[in-house]
C-alpha positions in Angstrom: 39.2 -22.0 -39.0 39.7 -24.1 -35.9 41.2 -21.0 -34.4 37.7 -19.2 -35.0 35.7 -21.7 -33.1 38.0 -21.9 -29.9 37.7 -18.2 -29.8 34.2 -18.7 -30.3 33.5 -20.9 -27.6 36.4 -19.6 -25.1 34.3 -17.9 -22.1 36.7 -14.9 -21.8 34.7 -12.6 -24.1 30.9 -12.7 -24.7 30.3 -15.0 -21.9 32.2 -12.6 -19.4 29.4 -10.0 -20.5 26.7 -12.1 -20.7 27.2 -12.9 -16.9 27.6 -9.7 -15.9 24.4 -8.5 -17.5 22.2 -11.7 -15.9 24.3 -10.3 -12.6 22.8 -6.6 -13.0 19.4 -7.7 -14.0 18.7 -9.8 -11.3 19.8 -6.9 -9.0 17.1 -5.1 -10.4 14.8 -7.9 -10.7 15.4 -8.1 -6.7 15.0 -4.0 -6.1 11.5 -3.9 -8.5 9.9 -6.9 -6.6 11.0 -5.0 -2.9 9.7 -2.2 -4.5 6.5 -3.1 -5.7 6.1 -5.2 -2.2 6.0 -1.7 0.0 4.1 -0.2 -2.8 1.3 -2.8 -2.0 2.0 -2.4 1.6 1.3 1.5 1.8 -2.0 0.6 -0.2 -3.1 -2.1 2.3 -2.3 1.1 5.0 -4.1 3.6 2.7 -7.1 1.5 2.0 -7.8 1.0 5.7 -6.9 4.5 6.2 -10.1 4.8 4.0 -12.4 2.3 5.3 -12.1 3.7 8.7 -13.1 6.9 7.4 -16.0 5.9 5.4 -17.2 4.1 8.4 -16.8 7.4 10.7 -18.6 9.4 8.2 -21.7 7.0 8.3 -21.9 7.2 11.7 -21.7 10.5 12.1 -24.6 11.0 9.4 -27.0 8.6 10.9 -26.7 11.0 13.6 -29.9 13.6 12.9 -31.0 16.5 15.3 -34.2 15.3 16.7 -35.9 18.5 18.1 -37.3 18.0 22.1 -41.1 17.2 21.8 -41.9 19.5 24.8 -40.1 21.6 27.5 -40.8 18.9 30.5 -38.8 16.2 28.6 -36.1 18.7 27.6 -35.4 19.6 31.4 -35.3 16.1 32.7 -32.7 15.7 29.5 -30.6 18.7 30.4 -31.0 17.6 34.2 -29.9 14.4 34.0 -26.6 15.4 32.1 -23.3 15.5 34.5 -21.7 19.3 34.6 
């Protein structure tokens, strides 16, 4: 019976394995946090990819055609232009 408990408690078997196993998991513990860190990273890039964009595309709707009122303002305009 005594012989059953010291193998029991010895930490060459199940303890051996049990290390091992906390060893790996934290290894891949380690390689899902780095993981999920560029993930957010490459969002942060994407979203301001985005926001630039959205801000491009308003500007370049508020621009509207606004037709010359007559042909005297339209030459002074087209004058005054560098060629």
């Amino acid at each position: 019976m005594r012989e059953k408990i010291s193998l029991a408690t010895k930490s060459d078997g199940g303890n051996d394995k049990r290390t091992a196993l906390k060893a790996e998991l934290e290894s891949i513990r380690g390689k899902q946090s780095s993981t999920k860190l560029s993930r957010g990273k490459k969002l942060d890039q994407l979203k301001a990819i985005q926001e630039g964009m959205q801000k491009k595309v308003v500007l370049l709707s508020s621009h509207t055609f606004v037709p010359f009122s007559d042909e005297i303002f339209a030459d002074k305009r087209f004058a005054s232009r560098p060629q």
